[in-house]
C-alpha positions as CSV (number, residue, x, y, z in Angstrom):
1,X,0.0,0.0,0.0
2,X,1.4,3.5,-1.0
3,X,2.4,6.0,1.8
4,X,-0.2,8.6,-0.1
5,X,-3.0,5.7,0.1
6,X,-2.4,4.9,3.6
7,X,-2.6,8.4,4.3
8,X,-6.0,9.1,2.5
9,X,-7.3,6.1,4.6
10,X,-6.2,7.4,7.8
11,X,-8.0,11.4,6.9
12,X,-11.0,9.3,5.9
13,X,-11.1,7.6,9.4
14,X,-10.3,11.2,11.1
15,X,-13.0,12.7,9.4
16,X,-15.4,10.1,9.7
17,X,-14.9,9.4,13.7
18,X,-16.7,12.4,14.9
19,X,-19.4,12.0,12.4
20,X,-19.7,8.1,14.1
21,X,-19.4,9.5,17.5
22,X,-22.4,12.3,16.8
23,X,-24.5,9.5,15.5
24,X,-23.9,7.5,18.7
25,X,-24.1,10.4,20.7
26,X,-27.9,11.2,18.9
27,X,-29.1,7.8,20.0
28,X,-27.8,8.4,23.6
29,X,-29.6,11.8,23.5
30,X,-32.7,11.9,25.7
31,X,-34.3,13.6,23.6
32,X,-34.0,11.2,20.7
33,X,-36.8,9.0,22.6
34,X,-39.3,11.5,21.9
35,X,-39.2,10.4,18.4
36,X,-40.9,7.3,18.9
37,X,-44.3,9.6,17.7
38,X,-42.4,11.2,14.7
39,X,-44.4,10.6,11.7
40,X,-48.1,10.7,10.8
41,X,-50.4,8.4,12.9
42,X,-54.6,8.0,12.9
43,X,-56.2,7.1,16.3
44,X,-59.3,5.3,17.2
45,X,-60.6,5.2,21.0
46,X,-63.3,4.6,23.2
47,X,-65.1,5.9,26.3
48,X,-66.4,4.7,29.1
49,X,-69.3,5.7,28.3
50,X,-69.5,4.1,25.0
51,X,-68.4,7.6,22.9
52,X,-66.0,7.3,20.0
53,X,-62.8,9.2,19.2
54,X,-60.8,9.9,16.1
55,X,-57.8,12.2,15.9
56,X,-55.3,12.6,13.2
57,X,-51.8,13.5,14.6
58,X,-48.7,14.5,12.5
59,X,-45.1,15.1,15.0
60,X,-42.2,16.1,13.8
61,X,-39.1,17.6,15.3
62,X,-38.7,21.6,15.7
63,X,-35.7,23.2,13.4
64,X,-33.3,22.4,15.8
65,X,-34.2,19.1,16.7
66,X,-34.9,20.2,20.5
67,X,-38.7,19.5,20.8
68,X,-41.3,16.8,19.3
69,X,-44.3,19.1,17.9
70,X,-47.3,17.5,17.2
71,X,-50.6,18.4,16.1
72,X,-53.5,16.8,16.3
73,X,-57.1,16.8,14.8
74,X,-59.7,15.2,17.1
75,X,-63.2,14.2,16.4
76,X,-65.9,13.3,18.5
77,X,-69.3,12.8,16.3
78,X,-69.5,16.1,14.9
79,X,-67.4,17.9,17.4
80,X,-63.8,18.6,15.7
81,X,-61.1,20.3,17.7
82,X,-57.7,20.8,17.0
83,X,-54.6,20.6,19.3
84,X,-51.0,21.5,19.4
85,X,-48.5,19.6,22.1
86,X,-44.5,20.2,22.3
87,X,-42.8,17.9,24.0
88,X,-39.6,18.6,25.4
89,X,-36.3,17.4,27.9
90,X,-35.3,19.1,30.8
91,X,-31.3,18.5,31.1
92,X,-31.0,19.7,34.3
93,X,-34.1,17.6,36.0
94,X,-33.9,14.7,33.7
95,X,-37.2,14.6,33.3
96,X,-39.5,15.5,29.9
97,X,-42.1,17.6,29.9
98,X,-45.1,18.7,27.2
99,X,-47.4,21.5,27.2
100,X,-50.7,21.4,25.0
101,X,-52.9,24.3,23.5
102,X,-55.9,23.3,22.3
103,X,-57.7,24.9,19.6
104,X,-61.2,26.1,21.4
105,X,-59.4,28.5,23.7
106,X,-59.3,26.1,26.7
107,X,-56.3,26.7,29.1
108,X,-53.2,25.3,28.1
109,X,-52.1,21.8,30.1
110,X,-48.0,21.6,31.5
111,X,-47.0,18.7,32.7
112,X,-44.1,16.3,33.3
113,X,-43.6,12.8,31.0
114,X,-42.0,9.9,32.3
115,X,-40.6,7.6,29.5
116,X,-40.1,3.7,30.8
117,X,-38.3,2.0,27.5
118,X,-41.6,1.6,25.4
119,X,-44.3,3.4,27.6
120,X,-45.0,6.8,28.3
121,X,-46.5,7.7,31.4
122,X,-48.2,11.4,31.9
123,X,-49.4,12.6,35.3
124,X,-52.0,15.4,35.7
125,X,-55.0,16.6,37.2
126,X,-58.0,19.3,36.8
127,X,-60.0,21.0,39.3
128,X,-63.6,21.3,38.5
129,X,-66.4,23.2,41.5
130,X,-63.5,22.6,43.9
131,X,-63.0,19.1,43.2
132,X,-59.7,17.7,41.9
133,X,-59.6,14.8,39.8
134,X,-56.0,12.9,39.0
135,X,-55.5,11.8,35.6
136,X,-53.2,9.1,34.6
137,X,-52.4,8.6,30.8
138,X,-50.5,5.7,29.3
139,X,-48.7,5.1,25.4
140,X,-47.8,2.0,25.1
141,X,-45.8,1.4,22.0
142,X,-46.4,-2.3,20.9
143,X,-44.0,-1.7,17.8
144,X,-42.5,0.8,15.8
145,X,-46.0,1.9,13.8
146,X,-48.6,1.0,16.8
147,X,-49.1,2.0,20.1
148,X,-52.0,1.6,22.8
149,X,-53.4,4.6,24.8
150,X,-55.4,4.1,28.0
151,X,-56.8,7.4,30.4
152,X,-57.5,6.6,34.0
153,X,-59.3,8.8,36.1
154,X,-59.4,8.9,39.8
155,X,-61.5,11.1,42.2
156,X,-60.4,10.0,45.8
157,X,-56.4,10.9,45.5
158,X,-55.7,7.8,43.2
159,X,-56.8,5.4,45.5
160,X,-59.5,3.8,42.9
161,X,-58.9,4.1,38.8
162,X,-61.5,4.3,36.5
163,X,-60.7,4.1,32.6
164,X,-62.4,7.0,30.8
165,X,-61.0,6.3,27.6
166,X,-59.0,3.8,25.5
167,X,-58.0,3.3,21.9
168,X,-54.8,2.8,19.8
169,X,-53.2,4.8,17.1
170,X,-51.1,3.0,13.5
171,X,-48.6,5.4,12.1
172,X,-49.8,6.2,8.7
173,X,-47.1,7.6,7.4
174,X,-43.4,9.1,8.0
């Protein structure tokens, strides 16, 4: 092998290792596991009560790849609304966050995410004529293009759980 070869191999390995090490470092980046909802998906759920849902959702990362942005498109009968959730990693907590707007001028809705390898956990709550009533939401992703959604609700401090909604949602499209 000639010295100019050998040294052409070499460059190409210098130039190449940091580009290896930033795609390694992406995958370790917590933020990367926010992508598990990039894409377009179509969601079907139920009530308690019997009541159907529909939602179209579209995420995709912001310009700098720093938050998940999704919006959303949810139908109940004739009811449409629209919704707009950025999701988010807090370096210094560890922990990831969203905030939602929805699109009939309701109050926007903080809270903090917990990610546990496939399923996302989201812990909130809503005050109603004094009364406060703890949600608990769960996304399970089964695979890649499928994942399971189930809403508890709980009245007494999360003692008792009732589900108030569940459904699942099939990525449509990239």
């Amino acid at each position: 092998m000639t010295a100019k070869v050998t040294v052409l191999i070499m460059s190409g390995c210098l130039i190449l290792a940091p580009l290896a090490r930033g795609i390694a470092k992406a995958e370790d980046d917590p933020v990367s596991k926010l992508g598990a909802f990039l894409g377009k998906w179509q969601t079907d759920g139920t009530f308690a009560n019997g009541g159907k849902v529909h939602s179209e959702l579209e995420c995709r990362w912001s310009p700098q790849r720093r938050y998940l942005v999704c919006e959303q498109q949810v139908s109940m009968g004739k009811n449409v609304t629209d919704q707009l959730t950025v999701y988010g990693y807090d370096a210094k907590s560890g922990k990831y966050t969203y905030s939602s707007f929805q699109g009939n001028g309701a109050a926007p809705s903080t809270g903090v995410l917990e990610i546990k390898g496939n399923v996302w956990v989201y812990n909130s709550s809503f005050e109603n004529k004094g009364k406060r009533t703890d949600i608990l939401t769960t996304n399970e992703f089964k695979d890649a293009k499928t994942e399971q959604f189930k809403v508890a609700l709980s009245d007494d401090g999360g003692v008792t759980w009732k589900t108030g909604l569940q459904g699942s949602a099939h990525k449509v499209a990239d």
